[in-house]
C-alpha positions in Angstrom: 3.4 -24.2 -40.7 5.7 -26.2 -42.9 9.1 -28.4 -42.2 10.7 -25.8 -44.1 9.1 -22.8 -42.2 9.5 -24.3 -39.1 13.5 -25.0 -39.8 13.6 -21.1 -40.9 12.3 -20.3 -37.8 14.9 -22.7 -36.1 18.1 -20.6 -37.5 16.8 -17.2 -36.8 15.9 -18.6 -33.2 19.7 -19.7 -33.0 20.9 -16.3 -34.5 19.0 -14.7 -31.6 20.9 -17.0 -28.7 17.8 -19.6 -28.5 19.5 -22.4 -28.4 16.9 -24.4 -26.7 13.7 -23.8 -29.0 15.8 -23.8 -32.0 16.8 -27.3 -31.1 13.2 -28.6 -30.0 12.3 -27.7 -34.2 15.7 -28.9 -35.2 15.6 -32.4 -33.8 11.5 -33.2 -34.5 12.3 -31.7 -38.6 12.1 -34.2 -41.5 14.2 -30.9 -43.9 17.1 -32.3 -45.6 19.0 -29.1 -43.8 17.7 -30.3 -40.1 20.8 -32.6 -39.7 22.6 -29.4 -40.5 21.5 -27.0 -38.3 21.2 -30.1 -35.4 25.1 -30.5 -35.7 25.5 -26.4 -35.5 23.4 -26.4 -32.6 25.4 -28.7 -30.7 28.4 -27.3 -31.7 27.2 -23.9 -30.5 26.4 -25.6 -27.1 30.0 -27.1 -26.6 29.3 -30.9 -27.9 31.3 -31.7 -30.1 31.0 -35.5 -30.2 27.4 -35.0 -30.9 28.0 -32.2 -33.0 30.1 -34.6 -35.0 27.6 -37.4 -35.4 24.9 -35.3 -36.6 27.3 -33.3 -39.1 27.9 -37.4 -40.3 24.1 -37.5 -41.3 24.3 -34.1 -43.1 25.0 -34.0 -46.9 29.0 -33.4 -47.2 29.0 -30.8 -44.4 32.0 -31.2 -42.2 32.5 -29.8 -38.2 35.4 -28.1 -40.0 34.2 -26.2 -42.8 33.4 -23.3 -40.5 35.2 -23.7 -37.6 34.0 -21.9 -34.5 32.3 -19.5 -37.1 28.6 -20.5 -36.1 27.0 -17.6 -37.1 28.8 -17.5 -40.7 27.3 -21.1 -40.5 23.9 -20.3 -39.5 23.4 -17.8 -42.2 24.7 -20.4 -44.4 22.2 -22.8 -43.6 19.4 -19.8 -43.7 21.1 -19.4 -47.0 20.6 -22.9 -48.2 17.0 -22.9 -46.5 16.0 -19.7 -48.6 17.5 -21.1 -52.1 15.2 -24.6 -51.5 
């Protein structure tokens, strides 16, 4: 399966409440989007100061551009994912 699949997989694991295996593919990824989804992830599970640091390795994504929103965020990055 590839890097790309695999992150796909990650966000519609994390849609579905898995927080757990979506973060096992999100943190071993090499995707340009994994740093994304890493920081949602941890924002989902209530860290924000790691939340922050990954969202610091992302390209120009910010904590606040969603706020609490995860799922608007998760379909974002699904979004992004989709588009290449």
């Amino acid at each position: 399966m590839s890097d790309l699949s695999l992150l796909q997989q990650a966000v519609a694991l994390a849609q579905a409440g898995d927080w757990h295996d979506a973060h096992a593919i999100a943190q071993d990824s090499t995707h340009p989007n994994a740093h994304w989804l890493h920081a949602v992830l941890h924002k989902i599970e209530g860290d924000a100061w790691n939340s922050r640091y990954w969202y610091a390795k992302t390209q120009g994504q910010q904590y606040e551009h969603f706020g609490d929103n995860t799922q608007a965020e998760l379909a974002a990055i699904a979004a992004a994912l989709a588009a290449g």
